[in-house]
C-alpha positions, 0 to 999 in steps of 0.5 A: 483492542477497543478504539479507545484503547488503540487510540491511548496508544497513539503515541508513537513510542516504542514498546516491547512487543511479542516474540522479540518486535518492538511496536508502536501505534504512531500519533494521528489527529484522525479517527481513520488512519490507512495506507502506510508507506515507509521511506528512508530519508538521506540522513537515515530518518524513518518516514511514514506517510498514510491518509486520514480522516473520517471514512475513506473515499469522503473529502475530509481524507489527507496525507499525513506523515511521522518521522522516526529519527536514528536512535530515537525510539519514538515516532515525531509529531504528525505533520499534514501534507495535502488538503483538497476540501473536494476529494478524498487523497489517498494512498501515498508514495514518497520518492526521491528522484535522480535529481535528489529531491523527494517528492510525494505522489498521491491520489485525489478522487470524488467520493468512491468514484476511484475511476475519477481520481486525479494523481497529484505530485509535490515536493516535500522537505524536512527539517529535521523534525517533521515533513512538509509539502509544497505546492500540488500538481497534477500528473497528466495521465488518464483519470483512474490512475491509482498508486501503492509501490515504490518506484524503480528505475528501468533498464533505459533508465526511466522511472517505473510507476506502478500503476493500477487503473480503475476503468470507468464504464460509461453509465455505471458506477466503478467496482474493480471489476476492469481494473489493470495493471500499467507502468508510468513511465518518466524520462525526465525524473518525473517531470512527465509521464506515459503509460503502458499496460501490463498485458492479461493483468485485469484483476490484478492491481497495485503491482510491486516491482522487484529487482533481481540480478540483470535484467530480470524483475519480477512484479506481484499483484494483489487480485480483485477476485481474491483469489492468489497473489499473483506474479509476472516477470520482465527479462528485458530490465522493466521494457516489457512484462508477461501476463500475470500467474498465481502463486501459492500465497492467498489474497484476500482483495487486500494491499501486499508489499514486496522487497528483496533482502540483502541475502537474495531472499524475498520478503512478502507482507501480506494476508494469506486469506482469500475467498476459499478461506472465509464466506464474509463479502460486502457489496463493495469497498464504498457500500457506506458512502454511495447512497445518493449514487443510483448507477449500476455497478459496472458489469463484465470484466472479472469478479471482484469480492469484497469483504473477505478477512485482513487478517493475520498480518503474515511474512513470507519468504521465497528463495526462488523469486517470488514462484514460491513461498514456503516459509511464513510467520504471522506478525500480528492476528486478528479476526481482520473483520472489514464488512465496515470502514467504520474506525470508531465502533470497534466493528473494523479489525483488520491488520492490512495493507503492509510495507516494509523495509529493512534496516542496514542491520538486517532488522525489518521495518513494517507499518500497517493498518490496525482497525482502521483507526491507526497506523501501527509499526513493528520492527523485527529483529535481524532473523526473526523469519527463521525462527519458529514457523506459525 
């Protein structure tokens, strides 16, 4: 589809895709649109919340959100949920603490410098029709903390922050190249937060954590050397993680998202490609936005490669916790074409950074990133991963 195209479709209502989805391309006033995160609210409302604006990492980027009501086939007008005239806000969590209140979680960085971003926090509310954010703050953790996964609550029963740090090198300009893993952890249902790394994690970044039965969880990493998706486990109930193993799922460099479905089974969005599928690279996810910056990338640490294919939009599952992934379906294709951030000249067509729910009748909720100019959601009927494999 052209970017005209797609952009005619943004209208948030449901139509009847292939092979039994419904889809929809939800409505944004932006021309970029990325980094979807989905949400249940407490009276069954679907949420959505992603940035926008006009190329990731400038000032103009903000959170927005739609909302999908119980039995109503269309996605809600956009509501804007932060505005930072100085920095690019990004990659947005929604989370309801213990206490109940929801909240929005996000990061604010200075152009690509994503080793200066600050993480803010705000409550947010709904009215029924559309979500709303209060006053900003920032959480007092090192700069460079990113964010992508849903919370978890610890074995003590502290809140679990995924976190990935961009590691700033002095004098040189940050590429991923020393990015880690770590946990925020909040005893005060995010009043306050401390962190603690995940050991042997450089490379793998936005960590997902999923439960599995006691004290047992298993987190998966997205890999800056595009390599596998990668996977670690705690026996301990989330106190402590083991150093992070590939899979046998390919990444690309590209966002994953992880659950575990009421039959015990876990279920991946991702893009199973990787270096050793395609020879497309860019020098680096801001190649477009950092004349004027003359610093040298940063040297050492692991190999980031940029610029290897979003494309296709696959669903994996796993009957052995997370270890392997045999069965996989492909829910959307595409060249996923991303040596450009450019959402307006058709160039972009990547089909990436997934998340996923599933409804209380079996069916899965998936909204992702489609050319970079919309966010798209697709809703697979109960049993669509054991139909014909691709």
């Amino acid at each position: 589809m052209l970017p005209t195209e797609i952009a005619a479709r943004m209208d948030g209502v449901l139509r009847p895709g292939e092979n039994g989805q419904l889809e929809a391309f939800l409505p944004s006033p932006k021309v970029q649109n990325h980094a979807a995160f989905l949400a249940t609210l407490d009276d069954g409302t679907l949420a959505c919340a992603w940035f926008g604006g006009t190329l990731e990492g400038k000032a103009d980027i903000s959170i927005y959100a739609s909302v999908m009501r119980p039995g109503v086939d269309v996605w809600g007008a956009w509501s804007q949920l932060s505005d930072d005239p100085e920095r690019s806000e990004q990659n947005p969590v929604l989370w309801r603490n213990g206490e109940g209140k929801w909240q929005l979680l996000h990061t604010a960085q200075p152009a690509g410098n994503q080793d200066e971003c600050l993480l803010r926090a705000r409550e947010v509310f709904f009215d029924g029709e559309r979500l709303t954010g209060g006053v900003p703050r920032t959480i007092g953790l090192p700069l460079g903390c990113f964010i992508r996964g849903r919370f978890v609550r610890r074995k003590d029963g502290a809140w679990m922050m995924p976190i990935f740090r961009c590691v700033s090198r002095p004098g040189q300009r940050w590429n991923g190249s020393h990015d880690n893993a770590a946990v925020g952890v909040s005893h005060d249902e995010g009043e306050t937060w401390t962190l603690e790394e995940v050991p042997g994690s450089i490379g793998s970044v936005h960590m997902t954590i999923v439960p599995l039965d006691g004290d047992h969880m298993v987190a998966f990493y997205r890999r800056r050397q595009s390599d596998f998706v990668h996977r670690s486990e705690s026996l301990d109930g989330g106190m402590t993680w083991s150093a992070p193993e590939p899979t046998d799922v390919p990444n690309n460099n590209s966002s994953i998202n992880v659950i575990r479905l009421r039959d015990s089974r876990l279920a991946m969005a991702c893009n199973p490609s990787s270096a050793a599928t395609s020879d497309a690279r860019r020098t680096s996810l801001y190649d477009e936005i950092e004349e004027g910056d003359d610093r040298p990338d940063a040297t050492g640490g692991c190999n980031p490669i940029w610029g290897v294919p979003r494309a296709p939009l696959a669903l994996c599952i796993s009957e052995d916790g997370g270890r392997t992934w045999p069965k996989r379906r492909i829910i959307d294709n595409s060249s996923g074409a991303c040596l450009s951030n450019n959402s307006e000249d058709g160039r972009n067509q990547e089909l990436s950074y997934p998340y996923i729910l599933e409804g209380e009748d079996g069916e899965l909720h998936v909204a992702y990133t489609y050319f970079r100019r919309a966010i798209k959601y697709v809703r697979l009927p109960a049993g669509w991963i054991d139909g014909e494999e691709a």
